[in-house]
C-alpha positions in Angstrom: 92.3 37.7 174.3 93.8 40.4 177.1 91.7 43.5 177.5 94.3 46.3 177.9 91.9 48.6 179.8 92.7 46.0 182.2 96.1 46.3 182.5 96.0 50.0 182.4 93.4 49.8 185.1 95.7 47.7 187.4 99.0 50.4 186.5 96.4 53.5 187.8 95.6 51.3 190.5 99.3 50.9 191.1 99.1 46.9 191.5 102.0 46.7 189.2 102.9 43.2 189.7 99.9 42.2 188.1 100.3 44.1 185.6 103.3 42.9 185.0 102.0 39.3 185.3 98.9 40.1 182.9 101.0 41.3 179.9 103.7 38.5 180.4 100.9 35.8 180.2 99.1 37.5 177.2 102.4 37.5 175.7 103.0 34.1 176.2 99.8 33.0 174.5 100.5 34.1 171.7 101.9 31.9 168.8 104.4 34.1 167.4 105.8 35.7 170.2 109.1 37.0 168.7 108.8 36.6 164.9 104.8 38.3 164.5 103.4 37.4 161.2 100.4 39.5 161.5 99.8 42.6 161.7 97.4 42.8 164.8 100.4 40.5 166.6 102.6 43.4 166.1 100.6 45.8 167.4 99.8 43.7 170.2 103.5 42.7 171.0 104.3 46.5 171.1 101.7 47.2 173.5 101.8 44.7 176.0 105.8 45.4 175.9 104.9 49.2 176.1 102.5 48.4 179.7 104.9 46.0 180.8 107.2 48.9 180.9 105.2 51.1 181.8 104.2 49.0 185.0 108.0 48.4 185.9 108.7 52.7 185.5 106.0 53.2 188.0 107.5 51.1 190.5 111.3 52.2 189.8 112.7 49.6 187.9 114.0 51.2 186.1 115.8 48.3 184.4 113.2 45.7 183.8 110.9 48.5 182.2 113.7 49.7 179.6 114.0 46.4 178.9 110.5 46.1 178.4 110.7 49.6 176.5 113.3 48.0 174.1 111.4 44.9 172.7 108.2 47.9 172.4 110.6 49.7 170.6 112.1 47.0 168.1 108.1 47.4 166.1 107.9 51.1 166.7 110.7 52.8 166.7 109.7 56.3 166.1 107.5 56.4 168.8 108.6 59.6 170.9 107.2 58.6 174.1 109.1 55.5 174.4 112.1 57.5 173.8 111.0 59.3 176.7 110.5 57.1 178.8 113.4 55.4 178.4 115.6 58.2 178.9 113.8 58.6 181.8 114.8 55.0 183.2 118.2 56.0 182.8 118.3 59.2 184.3 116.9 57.5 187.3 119.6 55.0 187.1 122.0 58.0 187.1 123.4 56.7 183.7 123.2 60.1 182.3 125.1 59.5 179.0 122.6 56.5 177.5 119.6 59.2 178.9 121.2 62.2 176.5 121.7 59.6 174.1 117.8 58.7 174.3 116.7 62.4 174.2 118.5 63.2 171.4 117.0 60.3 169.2 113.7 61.2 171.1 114.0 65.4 169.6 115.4 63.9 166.2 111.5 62.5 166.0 109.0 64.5 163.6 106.0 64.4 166.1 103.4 67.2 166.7 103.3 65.9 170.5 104.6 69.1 171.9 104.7 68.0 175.6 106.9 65.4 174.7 109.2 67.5 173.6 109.0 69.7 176.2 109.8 66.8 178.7 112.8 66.2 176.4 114.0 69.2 176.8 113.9 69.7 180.1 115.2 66.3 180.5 118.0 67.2 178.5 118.1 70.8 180.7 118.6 68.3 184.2 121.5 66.2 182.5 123.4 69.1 181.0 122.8 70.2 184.9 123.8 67.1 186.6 126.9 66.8 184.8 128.0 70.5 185.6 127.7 71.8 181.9 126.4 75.3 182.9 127.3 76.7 179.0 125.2 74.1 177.5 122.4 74.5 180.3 122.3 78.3 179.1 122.2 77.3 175.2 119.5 74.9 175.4 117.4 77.9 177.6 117.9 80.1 174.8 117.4 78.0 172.4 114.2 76.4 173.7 113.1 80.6 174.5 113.8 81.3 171.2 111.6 79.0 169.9 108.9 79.6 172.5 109.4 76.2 174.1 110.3 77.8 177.1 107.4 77.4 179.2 107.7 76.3 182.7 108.5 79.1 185.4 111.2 76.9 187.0 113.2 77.3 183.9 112.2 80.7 183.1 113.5 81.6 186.2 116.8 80.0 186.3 117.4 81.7 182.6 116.9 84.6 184.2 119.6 84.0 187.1 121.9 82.9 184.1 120.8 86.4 182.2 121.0 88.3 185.3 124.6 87.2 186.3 125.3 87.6 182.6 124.5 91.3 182.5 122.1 90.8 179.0 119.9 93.4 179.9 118.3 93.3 176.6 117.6 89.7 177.0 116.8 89.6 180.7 113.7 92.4 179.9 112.6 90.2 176.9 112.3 87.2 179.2 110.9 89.1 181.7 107.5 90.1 179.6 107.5 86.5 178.2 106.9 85.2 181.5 104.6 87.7 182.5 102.3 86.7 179.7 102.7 83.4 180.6 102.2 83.7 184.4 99.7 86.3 185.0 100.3 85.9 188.8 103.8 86.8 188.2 103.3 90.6 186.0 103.8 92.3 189.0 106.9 91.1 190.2 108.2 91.0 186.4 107.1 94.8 186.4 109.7 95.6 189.7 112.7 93.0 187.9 112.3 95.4 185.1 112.6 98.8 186.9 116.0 96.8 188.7 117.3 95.7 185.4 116.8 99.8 184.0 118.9 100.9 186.7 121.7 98.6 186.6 122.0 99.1 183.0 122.1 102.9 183.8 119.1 104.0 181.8 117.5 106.1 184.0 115.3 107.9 181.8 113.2 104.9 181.4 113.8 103.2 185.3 112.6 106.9 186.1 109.4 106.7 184.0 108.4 102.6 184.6 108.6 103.7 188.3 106.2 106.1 188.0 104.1 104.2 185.7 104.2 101.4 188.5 103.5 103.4 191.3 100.3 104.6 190.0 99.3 101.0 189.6 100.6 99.7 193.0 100.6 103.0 195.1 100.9 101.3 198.2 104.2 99.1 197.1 106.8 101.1 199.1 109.5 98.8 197.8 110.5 100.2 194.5 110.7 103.9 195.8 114.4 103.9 195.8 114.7 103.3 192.3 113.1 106.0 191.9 115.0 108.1 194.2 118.3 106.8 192.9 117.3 107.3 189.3 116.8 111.2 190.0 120.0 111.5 191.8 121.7 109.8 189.0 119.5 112.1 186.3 121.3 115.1 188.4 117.4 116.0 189.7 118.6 116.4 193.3 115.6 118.7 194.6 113.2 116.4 193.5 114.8 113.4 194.7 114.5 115.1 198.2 111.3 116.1 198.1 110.3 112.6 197.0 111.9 111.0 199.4 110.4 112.9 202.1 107.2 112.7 200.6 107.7 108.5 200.8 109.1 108.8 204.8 105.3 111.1 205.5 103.4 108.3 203.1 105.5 105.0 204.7 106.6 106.4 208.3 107.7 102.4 208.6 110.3 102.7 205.9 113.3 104.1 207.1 115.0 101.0 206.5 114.2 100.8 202.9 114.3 104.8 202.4 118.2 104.6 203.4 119.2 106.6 200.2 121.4 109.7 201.8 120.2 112.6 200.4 121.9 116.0 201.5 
C-alpha cells in the first residue's frame, strides 16, 4: 500500500515526475480503479488524483494536473481547494472564462477555510483585471472591504487609487484607517493620505486640526507643512499662515522647494 507522506515528500522536494509516477502506479494496483466499491478506495482514488495534480501544478502543467484535479473532483466535489486549484490551472493557461467559471463554484462552497476564499477572490480580482473589467474590479474590492475580506495591502492599495480617482472621500478615509490597523508599518503614511484627502474635499477645519495633531507626533516630517499652510489660507487666516510658513523656512532652511506656497 502507497504511503502518501511519500509522495508529498517527493512534491516538497520538487521531483515531480516521481511523484507523478508513484500515484499512477498506486492507482494502478488497485482493483477498482474507476468504479471504487469501498469506501477507503474512494478516499484513496481522490487522493492520489489530488497529488497527482498537485505534482503536475507545481511543474506548470497546467493541463495534465486539471485533469488530474477532475477525476479528484468526481468523489469530492465540494472540496474548495480543488476548485482552487483548478481555477488556478486555467488562469495560467490564460483561459480566463473556465478560471471565473471555477471561482465562482469555488465561493458558492460553504467552507470555514477563509484563505481559500481569499485566494478566490483575488483570483477573481486578477481576471476581472485581465479582461479589462475595471467596474467589476471596483465592486468585488468593495464588496470584499465590506465584508472585511479585504486584507492584502496590494489590494488595499489599488481600492484606494480606484477611490481616489473616484473622489469618495468618505470611503477613501474609511479605507485608509482599515489599512492602518492592518499594516501598522503603514499608520503613518495613512495619517499624511488623510490630511490630503481633507483638503481636496475642502474641509479645512479638520485638514487644519489632523495637521497639527500630526505634527506633534512627527515634528521633524517637513512634508505635510503645506497642508497646513494652504488650509489657513483657504480658512481666510492669512497672518498666521505667514507666520507659519516662516516659522517652517527658519525650522527646514532646505525646504524651499516644498514651502513654495506664495504668501504676500
Amino acid at each position: 500500500m502507497i504511503n502518501l507522506k511519500d509522495v508529498e515528500k517527493l512534491i516538497s522536494q520538487q521531483k515531480f515526475d516521481e511523484a507523478i509516477q508513484l500515484c499512477n502506479k498506486a492507482l494502478g494496483l488497485l482493483p477498482h480503479n474507476n468504479e471504487p466499491q469501498k469506501q477507503w478506495e474512494t478516499d484513496l482514488i481522490y487522493k492520489l488524483n489530488f497529488h497527482t495534480g498537485v505534482a503536475y501544478q507545481n511543474s506548470q502543467r497546467y493541463q495534465q494536473a486539471i485533469e488530474a484535479y477532475q477525476k479528484a473532483l468526481k468523489y469530492q466535489p465540494q472540496d474548495i481547494c480543488i476548485h482552487l486549484n483548478i481555477a488556478i490551472c486555467y488562469y495560467g493557461l490564460n483561459q480566463l472564462q473556465n478560471s471565473l467559471q471555477f471561482v465562482d463554484s469555488g465561493l458558492q462552497i460553504h467552507d470555514d477555510n477563509y484563505q481559500i476564499r481569499e485566494q478566490l477572490q483575488i483570483l477573481k480580482y486578477s481576471i476581472f483585471k485581465n479582461n479589462k473589467q475595471f467596474q467589476e474590479c471596483q465592486e468585488l474590492l468593495k464588496t470584499l472591504f465590506e465584508n472585511n475580506q479585504l486584507t492584502q495591502e496590494s489590494l488595499l492599495n489599488e481600492y484606494l487609487e480606484y477611490l481616489y480617482n473616484a473622489k469618495d472621500y468618505n470611503q477613501l478615509l474609511l479605507v485608509l484607517d482599515a489599512k492602518a490597523k492592518l499594516f501598522p508599518k503603514s499608520i503613518q503614511q495613512c495619517m499624511k493620505n488623510k490630511l490630503i484627502v481633507y483638503l481636496q474635499s475642502q474641509d479645512y477645519n479638520r485638514a487644519l486640526l489632523k495637521t497639527e495633531e500630526y505634527i506633534q507626533k512627527y515634528p521633524n516630517d517637513s512634508s505635510v507643512l503645506t497642508v497646513k499652510i494652504q488650509s489657513l489660507l483657504m480658512l481666510g487666516r492669512r497672518p498666521e499662515a505667514k507666520q507659519f510658513y516662516q516659522e517652517s523656512l527658519v525650522k527646514f532652511p532646505n525646504e524651499r522647494v516644498l514651502l513654495n506656497t506664495k504668501i504676500a
